[in-house]
LUMPAFI-411251 format. One record per residue (C-alpha): residue number from 0; residue in one letter; x negated, y, z negated. Coordinates in nm, 3 decimals, always signed. Layout:
// LUMPAFI-411251
 resi resn      c1      c2      c3
  NUM    A       X       Y       Z
...
// end
This chain:
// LUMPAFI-411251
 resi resn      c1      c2      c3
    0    X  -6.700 +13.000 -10.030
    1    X  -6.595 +12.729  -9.825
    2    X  -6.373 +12.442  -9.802
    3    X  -6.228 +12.133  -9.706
    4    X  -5.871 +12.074  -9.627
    5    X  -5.741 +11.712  -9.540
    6    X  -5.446 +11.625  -9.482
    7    X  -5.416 +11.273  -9.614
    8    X  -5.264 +10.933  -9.504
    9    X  -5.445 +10.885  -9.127
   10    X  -5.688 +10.581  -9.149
   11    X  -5.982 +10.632  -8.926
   12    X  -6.135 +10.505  -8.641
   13    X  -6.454 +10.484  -8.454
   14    X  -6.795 +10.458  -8.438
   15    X  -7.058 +10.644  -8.561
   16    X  -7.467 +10.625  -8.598
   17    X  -7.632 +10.635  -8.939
   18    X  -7.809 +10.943  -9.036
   19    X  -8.194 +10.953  -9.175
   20    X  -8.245 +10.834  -9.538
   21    X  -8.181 +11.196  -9.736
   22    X  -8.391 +11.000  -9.973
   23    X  -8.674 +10.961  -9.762
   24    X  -8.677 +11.261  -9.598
   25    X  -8.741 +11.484  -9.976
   26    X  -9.075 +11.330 -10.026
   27    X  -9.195 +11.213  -9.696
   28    X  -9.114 +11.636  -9.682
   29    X  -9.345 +11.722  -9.956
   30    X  -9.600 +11.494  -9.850
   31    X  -9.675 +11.701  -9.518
   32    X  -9.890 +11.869  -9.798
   33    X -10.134 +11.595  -9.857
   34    X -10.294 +11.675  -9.466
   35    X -10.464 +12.016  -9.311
   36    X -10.350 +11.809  -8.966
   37    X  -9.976 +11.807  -8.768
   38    X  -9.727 +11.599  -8.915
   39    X  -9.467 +11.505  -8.713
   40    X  -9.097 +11.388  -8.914
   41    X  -8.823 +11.234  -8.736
   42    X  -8.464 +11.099  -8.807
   43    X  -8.491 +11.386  -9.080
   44    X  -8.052 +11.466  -9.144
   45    X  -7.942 +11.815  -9.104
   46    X  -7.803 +11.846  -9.499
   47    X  -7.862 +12.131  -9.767
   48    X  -8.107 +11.965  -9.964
   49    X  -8.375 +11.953  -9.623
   50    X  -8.331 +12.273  -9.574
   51    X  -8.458 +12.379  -9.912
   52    X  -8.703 +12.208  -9.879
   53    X  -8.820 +12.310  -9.540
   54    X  -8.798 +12.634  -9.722
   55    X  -9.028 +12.613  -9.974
   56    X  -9.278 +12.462  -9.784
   57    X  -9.334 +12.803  -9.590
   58    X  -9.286 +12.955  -9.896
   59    X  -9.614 +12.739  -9.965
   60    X  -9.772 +12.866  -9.629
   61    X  -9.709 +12.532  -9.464
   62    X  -9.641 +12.585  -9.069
   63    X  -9.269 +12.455  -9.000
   64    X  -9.097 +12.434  -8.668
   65    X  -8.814 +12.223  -8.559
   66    X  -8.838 +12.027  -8.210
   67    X  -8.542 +11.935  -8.171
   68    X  -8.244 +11.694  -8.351
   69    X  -8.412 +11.533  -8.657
   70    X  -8.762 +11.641  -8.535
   71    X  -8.959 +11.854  -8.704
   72    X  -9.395 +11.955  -8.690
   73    X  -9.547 +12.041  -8.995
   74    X  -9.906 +12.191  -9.072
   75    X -10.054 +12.238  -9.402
   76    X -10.373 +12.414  -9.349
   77    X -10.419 +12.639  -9.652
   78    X -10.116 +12.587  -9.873
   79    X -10.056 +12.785 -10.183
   80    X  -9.943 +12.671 -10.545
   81    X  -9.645 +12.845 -10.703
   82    X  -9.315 +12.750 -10.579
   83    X  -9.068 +13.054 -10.574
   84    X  -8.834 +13.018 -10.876
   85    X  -8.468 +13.058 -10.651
   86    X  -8.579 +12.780 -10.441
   87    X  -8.690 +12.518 -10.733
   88    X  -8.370 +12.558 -10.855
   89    X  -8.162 +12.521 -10.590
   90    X  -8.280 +12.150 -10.606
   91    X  -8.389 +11.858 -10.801
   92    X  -8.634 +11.775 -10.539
   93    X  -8.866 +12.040 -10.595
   94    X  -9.080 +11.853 -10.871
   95    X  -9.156 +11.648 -10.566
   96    X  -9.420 +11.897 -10.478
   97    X  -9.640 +11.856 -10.805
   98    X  -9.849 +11.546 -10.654
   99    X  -9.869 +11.670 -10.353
  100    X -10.044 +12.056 -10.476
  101    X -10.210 +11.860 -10.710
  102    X -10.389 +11.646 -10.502
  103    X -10.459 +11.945 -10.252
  104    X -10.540 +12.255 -10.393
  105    X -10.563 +12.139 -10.751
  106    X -10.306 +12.353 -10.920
  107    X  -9.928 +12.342 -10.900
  108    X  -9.643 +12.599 -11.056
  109    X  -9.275 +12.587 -11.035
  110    X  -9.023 +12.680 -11.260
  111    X  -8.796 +12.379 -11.375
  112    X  -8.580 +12.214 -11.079
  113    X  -8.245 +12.203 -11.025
  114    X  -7.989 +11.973 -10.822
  115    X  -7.685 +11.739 -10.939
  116    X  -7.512 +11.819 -11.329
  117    X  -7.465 +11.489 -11.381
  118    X  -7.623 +11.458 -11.741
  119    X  -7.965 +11.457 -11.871
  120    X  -8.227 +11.377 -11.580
  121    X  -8.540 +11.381 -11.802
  122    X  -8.875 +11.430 -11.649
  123    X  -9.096 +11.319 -11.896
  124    X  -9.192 +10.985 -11.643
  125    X  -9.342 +11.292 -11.429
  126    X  -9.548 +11.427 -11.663
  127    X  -9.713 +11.110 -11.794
  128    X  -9.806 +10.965 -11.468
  129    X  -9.991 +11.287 -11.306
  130    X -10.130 +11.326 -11.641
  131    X -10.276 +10.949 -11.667
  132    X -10.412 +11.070 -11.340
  133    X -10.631 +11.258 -11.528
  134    X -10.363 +11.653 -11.486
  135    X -10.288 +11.939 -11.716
  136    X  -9.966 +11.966 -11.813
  137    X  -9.772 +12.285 -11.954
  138    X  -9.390 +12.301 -11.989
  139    X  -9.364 +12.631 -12.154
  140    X  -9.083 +12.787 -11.982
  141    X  -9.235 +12.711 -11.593
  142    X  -9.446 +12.359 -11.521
  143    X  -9.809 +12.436 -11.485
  144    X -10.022 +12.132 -11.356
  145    X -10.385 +12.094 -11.357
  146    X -10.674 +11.907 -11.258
  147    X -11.062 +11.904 -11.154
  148    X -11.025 +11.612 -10.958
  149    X -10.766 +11.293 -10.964
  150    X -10.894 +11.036 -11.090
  151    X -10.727 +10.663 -11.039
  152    X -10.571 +10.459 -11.364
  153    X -10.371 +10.180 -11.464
  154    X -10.042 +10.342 -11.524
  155    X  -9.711 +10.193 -11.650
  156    X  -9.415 +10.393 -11.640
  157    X  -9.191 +10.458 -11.886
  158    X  -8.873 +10.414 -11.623
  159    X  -8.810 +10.272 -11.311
  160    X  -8.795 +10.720 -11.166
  161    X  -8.771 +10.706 -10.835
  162    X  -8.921 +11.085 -10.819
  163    X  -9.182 +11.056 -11.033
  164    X  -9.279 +10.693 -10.869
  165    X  -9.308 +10.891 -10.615
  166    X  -9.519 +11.126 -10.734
  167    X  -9.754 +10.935 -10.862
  168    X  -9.827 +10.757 -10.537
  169    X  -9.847 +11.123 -10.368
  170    X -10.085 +11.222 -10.610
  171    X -10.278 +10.868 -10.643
  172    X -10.346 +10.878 -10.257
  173    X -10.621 +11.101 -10.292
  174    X -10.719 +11.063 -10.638
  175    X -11.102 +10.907 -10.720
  176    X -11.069 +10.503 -10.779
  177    X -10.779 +10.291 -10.769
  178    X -10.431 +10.344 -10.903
  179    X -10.206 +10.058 -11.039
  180    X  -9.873 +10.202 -11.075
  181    X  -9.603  +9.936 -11.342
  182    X  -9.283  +9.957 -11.361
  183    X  -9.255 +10.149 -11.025
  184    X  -8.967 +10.202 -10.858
  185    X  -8.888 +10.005 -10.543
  186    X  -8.614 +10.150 -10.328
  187    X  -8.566 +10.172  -9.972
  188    X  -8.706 +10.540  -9.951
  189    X  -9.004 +10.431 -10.146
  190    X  -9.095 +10.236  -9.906
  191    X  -9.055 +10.467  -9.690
  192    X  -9.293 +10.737  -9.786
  193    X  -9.535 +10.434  -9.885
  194    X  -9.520 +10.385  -9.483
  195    X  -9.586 +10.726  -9.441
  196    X  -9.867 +10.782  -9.623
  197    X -10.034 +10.457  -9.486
  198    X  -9.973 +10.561  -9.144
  199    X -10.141 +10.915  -9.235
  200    X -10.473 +10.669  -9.415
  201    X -10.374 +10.573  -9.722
  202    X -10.429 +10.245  -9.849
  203    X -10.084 +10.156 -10.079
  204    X  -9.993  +9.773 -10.118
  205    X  -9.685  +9.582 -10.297
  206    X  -9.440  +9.765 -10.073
  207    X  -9.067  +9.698 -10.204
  208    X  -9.202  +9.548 -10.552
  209    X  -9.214  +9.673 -10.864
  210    X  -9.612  +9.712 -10.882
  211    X  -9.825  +9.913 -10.607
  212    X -10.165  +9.937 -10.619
  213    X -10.326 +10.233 -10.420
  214    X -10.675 +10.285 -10.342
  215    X -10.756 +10.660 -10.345
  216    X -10.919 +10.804 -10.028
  217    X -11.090 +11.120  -9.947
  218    X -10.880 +11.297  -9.721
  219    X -10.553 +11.195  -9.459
  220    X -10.460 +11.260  -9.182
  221    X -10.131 +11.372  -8.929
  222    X  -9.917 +11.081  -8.848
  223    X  -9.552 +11.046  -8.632
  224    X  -9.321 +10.914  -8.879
  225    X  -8.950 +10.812  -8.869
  226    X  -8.765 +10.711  -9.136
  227    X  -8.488 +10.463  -9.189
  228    X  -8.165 +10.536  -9.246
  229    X  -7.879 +10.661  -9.553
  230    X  -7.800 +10.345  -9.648
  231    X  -7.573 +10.572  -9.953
  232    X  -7.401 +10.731  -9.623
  233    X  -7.325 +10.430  -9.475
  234    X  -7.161 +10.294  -9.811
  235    X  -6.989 +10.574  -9.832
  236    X  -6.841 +10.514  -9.480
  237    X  -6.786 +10.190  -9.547
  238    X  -6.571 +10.279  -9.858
  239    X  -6.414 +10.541  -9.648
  240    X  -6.302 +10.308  -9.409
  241    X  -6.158 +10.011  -9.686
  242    X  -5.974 +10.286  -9.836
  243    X  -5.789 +10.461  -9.554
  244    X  -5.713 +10.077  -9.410
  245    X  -5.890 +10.210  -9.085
  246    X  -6.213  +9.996  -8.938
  247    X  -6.550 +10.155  -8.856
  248    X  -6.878 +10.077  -8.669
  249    X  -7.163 +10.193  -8.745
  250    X  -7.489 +10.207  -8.594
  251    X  -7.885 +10.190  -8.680
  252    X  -7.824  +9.987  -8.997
  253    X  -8.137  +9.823  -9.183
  254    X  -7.951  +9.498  -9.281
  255    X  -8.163  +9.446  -9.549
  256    X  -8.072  +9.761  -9.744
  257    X  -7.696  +9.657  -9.743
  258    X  -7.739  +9.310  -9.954
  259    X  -7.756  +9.441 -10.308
  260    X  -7.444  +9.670 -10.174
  261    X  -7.242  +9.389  -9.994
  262    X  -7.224  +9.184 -10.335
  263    X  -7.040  +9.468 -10.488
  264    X  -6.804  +9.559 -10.230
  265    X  -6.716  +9.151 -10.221
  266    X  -6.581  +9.223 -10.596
  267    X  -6.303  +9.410 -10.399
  268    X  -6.238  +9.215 -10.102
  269    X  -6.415  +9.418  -9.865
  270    X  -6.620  +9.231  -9.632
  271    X  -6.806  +9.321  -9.299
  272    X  -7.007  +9.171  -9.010
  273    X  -7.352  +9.320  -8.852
  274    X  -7.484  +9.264  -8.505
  275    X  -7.832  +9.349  -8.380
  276    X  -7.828  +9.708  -8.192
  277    X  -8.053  +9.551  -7.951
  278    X  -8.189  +9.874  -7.911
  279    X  -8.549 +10.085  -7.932
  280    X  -8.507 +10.096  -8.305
  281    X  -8.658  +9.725  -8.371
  282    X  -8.497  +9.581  -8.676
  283    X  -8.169  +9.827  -8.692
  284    X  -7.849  +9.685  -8.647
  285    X  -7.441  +9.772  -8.595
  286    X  -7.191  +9.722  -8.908
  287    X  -6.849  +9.649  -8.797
  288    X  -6.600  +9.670  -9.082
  289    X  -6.251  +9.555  -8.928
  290    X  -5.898  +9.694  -9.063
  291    X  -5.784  +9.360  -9.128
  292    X  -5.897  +9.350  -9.491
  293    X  -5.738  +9.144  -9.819
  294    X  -5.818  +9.401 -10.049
  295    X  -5.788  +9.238 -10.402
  296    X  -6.028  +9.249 -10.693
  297    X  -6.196  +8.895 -10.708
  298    X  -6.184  +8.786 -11.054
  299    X  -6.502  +8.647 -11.234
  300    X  -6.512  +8.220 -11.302
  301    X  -6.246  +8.203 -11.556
  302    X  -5.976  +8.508 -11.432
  303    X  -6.216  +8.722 -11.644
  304    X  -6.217  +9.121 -11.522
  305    X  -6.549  +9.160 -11.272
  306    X  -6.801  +9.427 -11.326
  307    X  -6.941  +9.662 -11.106
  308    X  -7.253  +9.827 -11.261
  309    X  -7.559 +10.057 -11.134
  310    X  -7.927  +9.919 -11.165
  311    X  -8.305  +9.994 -11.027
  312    X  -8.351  +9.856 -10.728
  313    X  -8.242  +9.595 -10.571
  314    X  -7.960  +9.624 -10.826
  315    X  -7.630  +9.833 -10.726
  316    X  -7.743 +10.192 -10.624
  317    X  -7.579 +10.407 -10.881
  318    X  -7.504 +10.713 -10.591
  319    X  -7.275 +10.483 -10.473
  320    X  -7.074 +10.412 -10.872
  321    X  -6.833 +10.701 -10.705
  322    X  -6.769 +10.580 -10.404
  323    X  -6.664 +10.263 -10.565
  324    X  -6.476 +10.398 -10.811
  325    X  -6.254 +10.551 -10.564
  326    X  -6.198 +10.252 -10.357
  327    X  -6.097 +10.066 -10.631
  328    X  -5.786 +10.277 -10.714
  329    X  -5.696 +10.139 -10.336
  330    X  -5.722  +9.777 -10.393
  331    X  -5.514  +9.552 -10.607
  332    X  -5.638  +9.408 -10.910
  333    X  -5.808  +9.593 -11.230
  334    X  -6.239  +9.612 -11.221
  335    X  -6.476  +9.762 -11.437
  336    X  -6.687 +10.013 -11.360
  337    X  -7.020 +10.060 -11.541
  338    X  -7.267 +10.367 -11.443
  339    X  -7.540 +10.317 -11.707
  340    X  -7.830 +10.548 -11.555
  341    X  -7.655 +10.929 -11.568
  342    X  -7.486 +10.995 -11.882
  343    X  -7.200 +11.215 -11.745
  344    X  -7.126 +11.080 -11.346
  345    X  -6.819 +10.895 -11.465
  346    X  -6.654 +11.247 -11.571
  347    X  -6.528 +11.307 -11.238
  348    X  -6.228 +11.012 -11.281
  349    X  -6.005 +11.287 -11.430
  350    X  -5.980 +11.451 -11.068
  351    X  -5.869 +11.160 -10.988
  352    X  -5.644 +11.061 -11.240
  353    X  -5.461 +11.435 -11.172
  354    X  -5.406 +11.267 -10.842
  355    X  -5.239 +10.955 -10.971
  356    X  -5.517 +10.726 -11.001
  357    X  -5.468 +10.450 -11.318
  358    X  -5.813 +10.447 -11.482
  359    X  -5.931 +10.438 -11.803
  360    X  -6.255 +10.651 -11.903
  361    X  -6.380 +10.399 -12.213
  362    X  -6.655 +10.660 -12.247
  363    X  -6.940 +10.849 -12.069
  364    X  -7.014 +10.532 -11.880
  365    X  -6.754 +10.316 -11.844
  366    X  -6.422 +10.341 -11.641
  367    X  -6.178 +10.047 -11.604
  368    X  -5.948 +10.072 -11.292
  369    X  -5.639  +9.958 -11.180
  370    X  -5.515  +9.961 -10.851
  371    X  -5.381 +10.004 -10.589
  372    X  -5.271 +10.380 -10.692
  373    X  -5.007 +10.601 -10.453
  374    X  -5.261 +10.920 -10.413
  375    X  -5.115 +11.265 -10.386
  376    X  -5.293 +11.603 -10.263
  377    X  -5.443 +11.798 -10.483
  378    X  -5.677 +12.089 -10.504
  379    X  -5.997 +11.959 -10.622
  380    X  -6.321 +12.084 -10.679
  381    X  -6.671 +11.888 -10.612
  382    X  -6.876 +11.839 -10.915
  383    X  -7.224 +11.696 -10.704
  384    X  -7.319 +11.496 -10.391
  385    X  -7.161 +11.164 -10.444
  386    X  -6.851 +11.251 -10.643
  387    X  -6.784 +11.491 -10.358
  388    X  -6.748 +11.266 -10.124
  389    X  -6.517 +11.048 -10.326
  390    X  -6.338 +11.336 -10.404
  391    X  -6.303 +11.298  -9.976
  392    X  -6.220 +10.957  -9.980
  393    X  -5.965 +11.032 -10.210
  394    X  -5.786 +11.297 -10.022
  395    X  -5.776 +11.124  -9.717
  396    X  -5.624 +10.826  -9.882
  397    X  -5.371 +11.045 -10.054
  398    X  -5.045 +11.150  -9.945
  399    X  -5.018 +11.522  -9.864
  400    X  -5.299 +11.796  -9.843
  401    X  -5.574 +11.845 -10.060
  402    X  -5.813 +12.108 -10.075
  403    X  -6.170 +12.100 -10.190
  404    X  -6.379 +12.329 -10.306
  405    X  -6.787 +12.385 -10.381
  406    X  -6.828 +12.190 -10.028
  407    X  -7.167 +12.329 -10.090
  408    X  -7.244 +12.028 -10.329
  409    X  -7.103 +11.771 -10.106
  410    X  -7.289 +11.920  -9.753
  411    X  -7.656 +11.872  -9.952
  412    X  -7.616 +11.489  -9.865
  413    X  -7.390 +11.465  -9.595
  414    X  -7.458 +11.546  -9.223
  415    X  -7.188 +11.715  -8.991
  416    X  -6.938 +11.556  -9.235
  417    X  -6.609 +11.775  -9.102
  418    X  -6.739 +11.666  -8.739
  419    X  -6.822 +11.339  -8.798
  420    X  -6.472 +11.277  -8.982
  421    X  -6.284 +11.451  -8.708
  422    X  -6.451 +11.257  -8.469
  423    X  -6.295 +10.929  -8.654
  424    X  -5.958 +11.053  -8.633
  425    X  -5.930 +11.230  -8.994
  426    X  -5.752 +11.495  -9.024
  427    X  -5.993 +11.765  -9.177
  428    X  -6.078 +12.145  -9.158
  429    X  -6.361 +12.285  -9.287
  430    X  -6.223 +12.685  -9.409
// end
């Protein structure tokens, strides 16, 4: 199995572009199933979690070919309904599939998903929006789904699920009728594959709000479609960079998906400054975040302790709850932490607090930190995507080596990460 080993202590240095949305690129993915026509996907990040997807689409007879970096052509002609059981669970993702099959060939099977352990991830949102859409839905030991035909509804979701928002609309886009989705999810990669499927014929409005209404149509059709970018990677970078006291550019940013994060890392003094690219990418700009950084917890009005805390977008992305958590061992001052969407994300801290962070786990949700820490190396071993990578950001702020194990976990989200660290001066070997 392999590994990272970083020597700790160098801050980096660079530049680097951001890679495609991961996000964006799982159901804009599964909706190359919704078309018998080409569909063309680009910016798509070479990660884990792609790739299993990419497999079980030709597991589900679906033409795949890759053109080149990011590029790849997909063809749905005939596509089957069962999803192979070792590639559902390799990944969360796979329930992403369900509206899709659905909404094709009428039928979809897959045995229950896998992805992150970071607490319960119900998927009960899933099951009530397909089946408002008029499904059949059986849970006993695999998911069946159902359905004659789709037929459009009113539907308010239980929770603001990002997957099963997306679902629905995947499934609504060729249902009978009109769909009003409630409650929906909003985020960046929603958007996204709302984009998609509008370029391919579908008629979805109330992009980036918390109600879409879709009007069902009989068939789509191939599109060219490139999504935005990781705006969790670039946080991640940018948290990289505060904590190792280095300074980082980084290229092809959507501005806009950096305000709800910018508010957060302004709680810790970390500040940065974007510049139109100027290039073919209309709308994408560079993030310069300089060395030069007073990095000291800003107190709430009154010298009370600030909060940082996870919401449904446009709130605080909780991938990035990690990330923060991390950084704030690095700055001076004490903050609280609150993840309240995964029940056991905050469980990581004690890797950290064998390295010689000061934190206090209150309980599953809530960590209060204290910084700035003195690191040390430490063998560590990565619990899921985003804890991984502050796992990273730890070691490289640390003093002596660390090594990390179940890299596996960290690569599903991360392009090139060894590469793309080297290239910024870290020092890093992937064994």
């Amino acid at each position: 199995m392999s590994e990272y080993r970083i020597e700790g202590g160098y801050p980096i240095k660079g530049a680097i572009t951001a890679s495609g949305n991961k996000n964006a690129a799982l159901p804009c993915i599964a909706a190359a199933l919704l078309t018998d026509e080409e569909v063309v996907l680009r910016n798509i990040p070479a990660i884990e979690d792609v790739g299993v997807m990419f497999e079980v689409l030709r597991a589900l007879g679906v033409s795949v070919s890759q053109e080149g970096a990011g590029v790849w052509r997909c063809r749905a002609e005939k596509p089957v309904s069962n999803i192979p059981e070792e590639l559902s669970q390799k990944i969360r993702a796979s329930i992403l599939f369900a509206g899709p099959l659905l909404a094709r060939t009428g039928r979809a099977f897959l045995p229950p998903p896998g992805g992150d352990v970071i607490g319960r991830r119900r998927l009960d949102t899933h099951f009530l929006a397909l089946t408002e859409l008029g499904a059949r839905v059986s849970t006993e030991g695999a998911f069946g789904f159902s359905v004659n035909k789709l037929i459009g509804a009113d539907i308010f979701l239980d929770e603001m699920s990002v997957t099963a928002t997306e679902n629905a609309i995947m499934a609504a886009s060729l249902a009978k009728g009109d769909t009003v989705i409630s409650n929906a999810a909003s985020e960046p990669h929603i958007q996204d594959l709302c984009r998609m499927l509008n370029a391919m014929g579908a008629k979805i409005s109330g992009l980036g709000s918390n109600i879409l209404r879709i009007r069902g149509v009989k068939e789509l059709h191939g599109c060219d479609f490139t999504i935005g970018p990781d705006y969790m990677e670039i946080g991640s970078y940018i948290g990289l960079a505060a904590a190792t006291r280095g300074s980082i550019t980084i290229h092809g940013v959507n501005p806009r998906d950096m305000r709800p994060i910018q508010l957060s890392f302004k709680k810790l003094g970390i500040r940065w400054t974007i510049q139109e690219d100027g290039g073919p990418a209309a709308g994408l700009a560079s993030l310069f975040v300089p060395m030069e950084q007073t990095l000291q917890v800003n107190s709430d009005l009154g010298g009370m302790i600030p909060k940082i805390d996870d919401a449904p977008w446009p709130g605080f992305p909780p991938d990035l709850t990690s990330i923060m958590t991390v950084v704030a061992t690095q700055v001076e001052g004490t903050v609280l932490i609150h993840e309240k969407m995964f029940e056991s994300r905050m469980f990581f801290v004690d890797k950290l607090i064998s390295m010689g962070a000061r934190i206090t786990l209150c309980d599953p949700h809530r960590a209060v930190v204290t910084g700035p820490s003195t690191l040390h190396g430490e063998h560590l071993v990565s619990p899921d995507v985003r804890a991984g990578m502050a796992l990273v950001i730890a070691a490289m702020s640390a003093r002596g080596e660390s090594v990390i194990s179940n890299i596996y976990q960290v690569e599903r989200g991360y392009e090139n990460l060894a590469g793309r660290l080297q290239g910024l001066g870290a020092h890093i070997e992937r064994a």
